[in-house]
C-alpha atoms as an extended CHARMM CRD file, in Angstrom:
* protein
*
       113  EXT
         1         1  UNK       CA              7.3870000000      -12.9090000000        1.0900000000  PROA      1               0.0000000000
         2         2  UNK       CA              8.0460000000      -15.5960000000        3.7230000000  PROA      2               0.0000000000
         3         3  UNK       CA              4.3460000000      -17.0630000000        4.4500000000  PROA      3               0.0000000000
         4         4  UNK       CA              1.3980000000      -18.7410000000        2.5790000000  PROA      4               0.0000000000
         5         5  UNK       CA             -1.6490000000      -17.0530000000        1.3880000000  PROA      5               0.0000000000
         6         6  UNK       CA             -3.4420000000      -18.8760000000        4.0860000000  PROA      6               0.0000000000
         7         7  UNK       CA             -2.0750000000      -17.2260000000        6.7110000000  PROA      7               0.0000000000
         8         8  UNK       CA             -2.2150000000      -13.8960000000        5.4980000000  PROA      8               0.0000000000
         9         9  UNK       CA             -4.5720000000      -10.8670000000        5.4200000000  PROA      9               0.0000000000
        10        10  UNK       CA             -5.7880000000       -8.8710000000        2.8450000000  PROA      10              0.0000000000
        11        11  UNK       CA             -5.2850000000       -4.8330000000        3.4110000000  PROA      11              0.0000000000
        12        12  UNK       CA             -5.5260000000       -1.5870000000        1.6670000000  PROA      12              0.0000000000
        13        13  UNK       CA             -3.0590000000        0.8640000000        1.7110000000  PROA      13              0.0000000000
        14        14  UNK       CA             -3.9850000000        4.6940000000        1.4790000000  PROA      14              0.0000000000
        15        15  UNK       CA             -0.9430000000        7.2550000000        1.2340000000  PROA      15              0.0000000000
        16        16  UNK       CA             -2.1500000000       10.4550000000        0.7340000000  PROA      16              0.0000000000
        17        17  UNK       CA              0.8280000000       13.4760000000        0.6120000000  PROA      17              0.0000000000
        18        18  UNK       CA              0.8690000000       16.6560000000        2.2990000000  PROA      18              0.0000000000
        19        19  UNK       CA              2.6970000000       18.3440000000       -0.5210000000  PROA      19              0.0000000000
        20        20  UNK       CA              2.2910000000       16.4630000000       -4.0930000000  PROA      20              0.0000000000
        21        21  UNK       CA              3.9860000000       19.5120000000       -6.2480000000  PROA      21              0.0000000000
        22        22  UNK       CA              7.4460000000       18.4540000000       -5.6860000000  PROA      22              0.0000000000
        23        23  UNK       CA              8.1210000000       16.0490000000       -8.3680000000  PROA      23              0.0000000000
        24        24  UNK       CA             11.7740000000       14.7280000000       -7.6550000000  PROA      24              0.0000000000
        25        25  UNK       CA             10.0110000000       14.0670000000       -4.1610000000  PROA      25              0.0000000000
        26        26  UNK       CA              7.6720000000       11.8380000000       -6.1260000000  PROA      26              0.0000000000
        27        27  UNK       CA             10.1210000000       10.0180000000       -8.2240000000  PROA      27              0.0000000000
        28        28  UNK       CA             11.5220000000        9.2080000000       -5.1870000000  PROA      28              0.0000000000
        29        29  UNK       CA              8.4220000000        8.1160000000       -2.6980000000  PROA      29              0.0000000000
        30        30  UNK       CA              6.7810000000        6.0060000000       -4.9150000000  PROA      30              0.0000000000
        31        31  UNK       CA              9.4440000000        3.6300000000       -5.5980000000  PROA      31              0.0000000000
        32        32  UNK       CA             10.8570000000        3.7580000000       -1.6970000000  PROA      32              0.0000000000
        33        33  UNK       CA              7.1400000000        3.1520000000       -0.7100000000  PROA      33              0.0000000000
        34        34  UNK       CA              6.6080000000        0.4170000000       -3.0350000000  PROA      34              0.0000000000
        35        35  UNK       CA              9.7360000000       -1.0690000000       -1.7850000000  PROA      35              0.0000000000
        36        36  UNK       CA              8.3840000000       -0.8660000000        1.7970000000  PROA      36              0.0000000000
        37        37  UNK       CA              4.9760000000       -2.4710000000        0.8720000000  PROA      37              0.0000000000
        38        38  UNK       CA              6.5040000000       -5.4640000000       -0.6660000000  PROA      38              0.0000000000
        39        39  UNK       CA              9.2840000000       -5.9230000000        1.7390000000  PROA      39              0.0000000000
        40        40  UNK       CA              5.7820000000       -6.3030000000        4.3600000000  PROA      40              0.0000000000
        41        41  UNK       CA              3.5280000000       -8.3870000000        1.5400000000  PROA      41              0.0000000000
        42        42  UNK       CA              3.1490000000      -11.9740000000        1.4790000000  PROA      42              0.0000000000
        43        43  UNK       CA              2.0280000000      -11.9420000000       -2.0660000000  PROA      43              0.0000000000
        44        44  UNK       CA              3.0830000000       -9.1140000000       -5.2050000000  PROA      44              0.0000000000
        45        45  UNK       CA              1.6550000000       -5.7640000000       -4.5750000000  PROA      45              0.0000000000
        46        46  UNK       CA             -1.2540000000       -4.2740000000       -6.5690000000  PROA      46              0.0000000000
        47        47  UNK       CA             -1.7220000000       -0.4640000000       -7.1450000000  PROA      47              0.0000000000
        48        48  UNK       CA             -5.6010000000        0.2300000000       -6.2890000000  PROA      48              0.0000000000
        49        49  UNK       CA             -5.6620000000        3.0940000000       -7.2130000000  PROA      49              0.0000000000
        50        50  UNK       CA             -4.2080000000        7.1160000000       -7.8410000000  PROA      50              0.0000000000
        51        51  UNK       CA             -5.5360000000       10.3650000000       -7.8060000000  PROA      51              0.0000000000
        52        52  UNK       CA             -5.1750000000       12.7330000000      -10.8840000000  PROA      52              0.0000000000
        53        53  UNK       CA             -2.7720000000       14.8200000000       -8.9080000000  PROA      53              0.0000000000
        54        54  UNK       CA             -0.9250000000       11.7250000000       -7.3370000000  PROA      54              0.0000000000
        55        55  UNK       CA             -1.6410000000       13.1480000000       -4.0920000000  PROA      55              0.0000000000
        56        56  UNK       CA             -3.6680000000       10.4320000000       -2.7390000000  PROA      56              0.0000000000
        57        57  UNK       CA             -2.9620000000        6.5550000000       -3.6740000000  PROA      57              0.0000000000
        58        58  UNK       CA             -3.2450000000        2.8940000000       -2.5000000000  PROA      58              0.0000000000
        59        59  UNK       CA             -1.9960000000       -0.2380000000       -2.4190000000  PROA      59              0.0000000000
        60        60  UNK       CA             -3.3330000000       -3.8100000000       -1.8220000000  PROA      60              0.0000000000
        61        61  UNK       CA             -1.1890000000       -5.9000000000       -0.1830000000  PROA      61              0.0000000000
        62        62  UNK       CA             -1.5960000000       -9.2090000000        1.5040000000  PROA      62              0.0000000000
        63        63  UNK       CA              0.6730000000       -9.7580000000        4.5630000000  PROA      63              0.0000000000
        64        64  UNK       CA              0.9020000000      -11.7640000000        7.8890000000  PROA      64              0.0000000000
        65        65  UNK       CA              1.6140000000       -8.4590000000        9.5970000000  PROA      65              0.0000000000
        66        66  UNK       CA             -1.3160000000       -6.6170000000       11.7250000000  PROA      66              0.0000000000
        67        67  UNK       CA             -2.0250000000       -2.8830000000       10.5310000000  PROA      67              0.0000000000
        68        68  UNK       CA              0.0900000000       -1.2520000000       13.2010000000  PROA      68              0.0000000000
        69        69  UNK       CA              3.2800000000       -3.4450000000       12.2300000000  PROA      69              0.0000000000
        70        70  UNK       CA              2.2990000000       -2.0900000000        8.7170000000  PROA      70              0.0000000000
        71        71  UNK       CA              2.2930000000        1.1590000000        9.3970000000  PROA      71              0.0000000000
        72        72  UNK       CA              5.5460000000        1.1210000000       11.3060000000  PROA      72              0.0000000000
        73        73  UNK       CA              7.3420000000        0.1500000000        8.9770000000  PROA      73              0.0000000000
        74        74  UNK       CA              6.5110000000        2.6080000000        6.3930000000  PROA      74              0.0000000000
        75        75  UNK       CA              7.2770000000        5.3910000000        9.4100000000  PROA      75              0.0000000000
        76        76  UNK       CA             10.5970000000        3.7420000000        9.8660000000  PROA      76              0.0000000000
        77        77  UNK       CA             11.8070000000        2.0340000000        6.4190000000  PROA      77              0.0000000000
        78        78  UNK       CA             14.8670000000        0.9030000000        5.2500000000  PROA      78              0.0000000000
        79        79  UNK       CA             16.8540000000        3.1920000000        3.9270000000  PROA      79              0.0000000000
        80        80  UNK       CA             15.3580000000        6.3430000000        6.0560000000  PROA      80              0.0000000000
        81        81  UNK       CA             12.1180000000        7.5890000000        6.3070000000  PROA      81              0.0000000000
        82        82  UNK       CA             10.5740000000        8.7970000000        2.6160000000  PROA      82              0.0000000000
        83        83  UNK       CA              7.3290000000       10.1950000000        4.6990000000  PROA      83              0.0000000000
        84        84  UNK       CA              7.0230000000       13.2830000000        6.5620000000  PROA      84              0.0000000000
        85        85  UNK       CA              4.2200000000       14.7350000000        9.4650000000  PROA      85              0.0000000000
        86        86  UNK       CA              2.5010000000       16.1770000000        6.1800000000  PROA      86              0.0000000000
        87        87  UNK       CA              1.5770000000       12.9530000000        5.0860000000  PROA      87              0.0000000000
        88        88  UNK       CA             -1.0640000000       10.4940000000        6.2800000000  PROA      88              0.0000000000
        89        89  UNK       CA             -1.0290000000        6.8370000000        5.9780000000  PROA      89              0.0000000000
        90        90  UNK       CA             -4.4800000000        4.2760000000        6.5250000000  PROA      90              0.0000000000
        91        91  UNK       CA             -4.2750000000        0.6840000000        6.5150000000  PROA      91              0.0000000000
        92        92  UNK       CA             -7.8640000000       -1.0340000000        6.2300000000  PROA      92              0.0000000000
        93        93  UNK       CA             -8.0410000000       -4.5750000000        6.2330000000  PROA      93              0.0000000000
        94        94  UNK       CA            -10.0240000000       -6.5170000000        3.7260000000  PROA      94              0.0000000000
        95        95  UNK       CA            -12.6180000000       -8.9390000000        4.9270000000  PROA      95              0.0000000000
        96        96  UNK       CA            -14.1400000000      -11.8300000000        3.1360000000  PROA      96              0.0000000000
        97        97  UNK       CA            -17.2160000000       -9.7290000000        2.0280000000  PROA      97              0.0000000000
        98        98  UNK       CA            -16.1500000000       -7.5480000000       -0.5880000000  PROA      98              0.0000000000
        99        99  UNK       CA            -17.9770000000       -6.3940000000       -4.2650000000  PROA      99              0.0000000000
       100       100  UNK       CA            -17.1720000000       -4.5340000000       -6.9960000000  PROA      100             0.0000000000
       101       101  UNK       CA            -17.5130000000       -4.3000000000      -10.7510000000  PROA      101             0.0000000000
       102       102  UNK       CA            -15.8050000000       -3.2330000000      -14.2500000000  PROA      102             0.0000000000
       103       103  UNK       CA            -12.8350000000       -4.3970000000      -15.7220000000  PROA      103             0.0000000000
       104       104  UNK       CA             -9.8170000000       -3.3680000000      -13.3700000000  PROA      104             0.0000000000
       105       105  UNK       CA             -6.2960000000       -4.5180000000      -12.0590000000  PROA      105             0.0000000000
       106       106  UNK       CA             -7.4420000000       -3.9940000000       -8.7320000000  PROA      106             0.0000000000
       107       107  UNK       CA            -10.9750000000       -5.7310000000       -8.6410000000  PROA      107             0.0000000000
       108       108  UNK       CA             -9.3040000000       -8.8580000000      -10.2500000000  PROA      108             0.0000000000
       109       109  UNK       CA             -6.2780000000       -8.7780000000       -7.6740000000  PROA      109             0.0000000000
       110       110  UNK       CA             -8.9130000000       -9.2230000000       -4.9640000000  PROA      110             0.0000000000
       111       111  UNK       CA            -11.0710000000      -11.9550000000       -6.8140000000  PROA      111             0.0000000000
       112       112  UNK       CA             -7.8250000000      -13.6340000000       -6.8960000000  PROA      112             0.0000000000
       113       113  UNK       CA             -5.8920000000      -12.8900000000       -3.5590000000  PROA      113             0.0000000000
């Protein structure tokens, strides 16, 4: 977390697994992937959202990185890699124009970041 809010971006994260049934694999990811996503954010990580069957979730994240550096380095973490080809990753960044409503984690993390 090495740069200012000011010269970061806004992005959304979106990890959706290949196989969700394997639960020590989950126990494991989700931590490891967290891990990843902070180790690349500017700012504390914010859980957007998670499917019912934890198959599909994402992150908002604000880094200095561009989507491709992102992505990288959730291919290619440190320690080894905690996603496989079954898996799909997709980074969106978050522009200025944005709306929402309800009472959420996630809407107020982007009112505020």
């Amino acid at each position: 977390m090495a740069t200012s809010n000011a010269e970061s971006t806004r992005f959304l994260v979106i990890v959706m697994l290949g196989d969700s049934s394997d639960q020590q694999r989950l126990r494991t990811l989700v931590p490891a992937l967290q891990g990843a996503l902070t180790k690349a954010s500017t700012d504390r990580i914010e859980q957007a959202f998670r499917s019912p069957h934890a198959d599909s979730f994402g992150y908002f994240i604000r880094s200095s990185l561009r989507a491709t550096q992102i992505r990288a380095r959730l291919e290619t973490p440190d320690p080894p890699p905690f996603l496989d080809n079954s898996d799909s990753v997709l980074i969106l960044e978050i522009g200025a124009d944005f709306s929402g409503f309800g009472r959420s984690r996630a809407w107020t993390w982007l009112q505020r970041h």
